[in-house]
N, C-alpha and C positions, 0 to 999 in steps of 0.2 A: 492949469492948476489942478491938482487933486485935494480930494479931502482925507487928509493922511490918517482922520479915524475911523475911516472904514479902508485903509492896508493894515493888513494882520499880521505885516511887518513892525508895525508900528506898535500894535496892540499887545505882540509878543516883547519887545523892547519894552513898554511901560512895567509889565508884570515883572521882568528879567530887575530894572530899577527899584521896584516895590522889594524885590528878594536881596537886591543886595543891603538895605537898607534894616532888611532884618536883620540876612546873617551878619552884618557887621556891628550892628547892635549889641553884641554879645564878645566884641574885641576888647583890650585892654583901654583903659580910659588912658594910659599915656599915647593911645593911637588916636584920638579922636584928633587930631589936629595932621595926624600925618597920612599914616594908608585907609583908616575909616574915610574921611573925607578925599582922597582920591579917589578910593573905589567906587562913593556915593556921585562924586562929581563926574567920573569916566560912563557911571552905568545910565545916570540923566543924560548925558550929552550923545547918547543915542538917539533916543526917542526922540530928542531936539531936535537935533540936526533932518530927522526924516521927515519931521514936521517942518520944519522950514525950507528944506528944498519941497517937500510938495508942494508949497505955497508961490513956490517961485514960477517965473513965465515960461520957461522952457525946459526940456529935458536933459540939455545940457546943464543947466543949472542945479536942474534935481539931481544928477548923476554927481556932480561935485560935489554937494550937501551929503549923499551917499556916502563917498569916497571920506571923507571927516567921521561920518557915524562909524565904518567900518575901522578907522584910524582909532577909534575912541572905544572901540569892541575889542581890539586888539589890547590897550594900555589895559583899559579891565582883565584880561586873560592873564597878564604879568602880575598885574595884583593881585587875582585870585590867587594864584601861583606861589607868591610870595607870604600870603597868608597861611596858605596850604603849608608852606616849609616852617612858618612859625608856630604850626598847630593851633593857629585860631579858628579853623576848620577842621571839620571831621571827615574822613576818607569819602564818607557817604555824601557828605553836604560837595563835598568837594565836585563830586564827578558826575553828582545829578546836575549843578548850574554850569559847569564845563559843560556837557552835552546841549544843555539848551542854550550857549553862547555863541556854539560850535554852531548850532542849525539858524541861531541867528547871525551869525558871519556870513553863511552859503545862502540865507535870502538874500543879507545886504547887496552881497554880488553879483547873484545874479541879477536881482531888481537895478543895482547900478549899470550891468552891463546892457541892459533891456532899454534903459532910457538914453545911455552913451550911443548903440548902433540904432538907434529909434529916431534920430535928426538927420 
């Protein structure tokens, strides 16, 4: 087992959740039931998922927990996306949390690949 608050995998994932939560704050209220609440439920189910494979007995397990976070990094990147095209997003907001999505996609990974050839 790890203690998934001290990976800074995880700690980047909570702030990434914290930020979509603002920028989506700022959507149309006829969104609050459709892409606000995906993108708020896709950017939690990060963090989750890292936390709960840490918690789990083996690496194999965490690597699968992994594997769903990065699943769930990806749905949020369409959403941004999809935002981005409706201009509920500003160029700038856009391409600052793309970048920090992108650098949490390439931890997810490798930290998945680390715990998959680690058994």
């Amino acid at each position: 087992m790890n203690d998934f608050r001290k990976l800074s995998i995880w700690n980047r994932s909570i702030e990434l959740a914290t930020n979509t939560y603002k920028i989506s704050s700022s959507f149309p209220k006829s969104e609050i039931y459709s892409l606000t609440s995906q993108m708020r439920r896709s950017a939690v189910s990060i963090g989750s998922n890292i936390a709960e494979g840490a918690g789990r007995q083996s690496n194999k397990e965490f690597a699968k927990y992994l594997r769903i976070a990065y699943g769930s990094a990806c749905e949020l990147e369409t959403q941004v996306i999809i935002a981005k095209n409706l201009s509920y997003l500003t160029a700038i907001n856009f391409s600052d949390f793309v970048k920090e999505l992108h650098e949490i996609q390439k931890m997810i990974y490798s930290l998945e690949k680390n715990k998959r050839t680690g058994e």
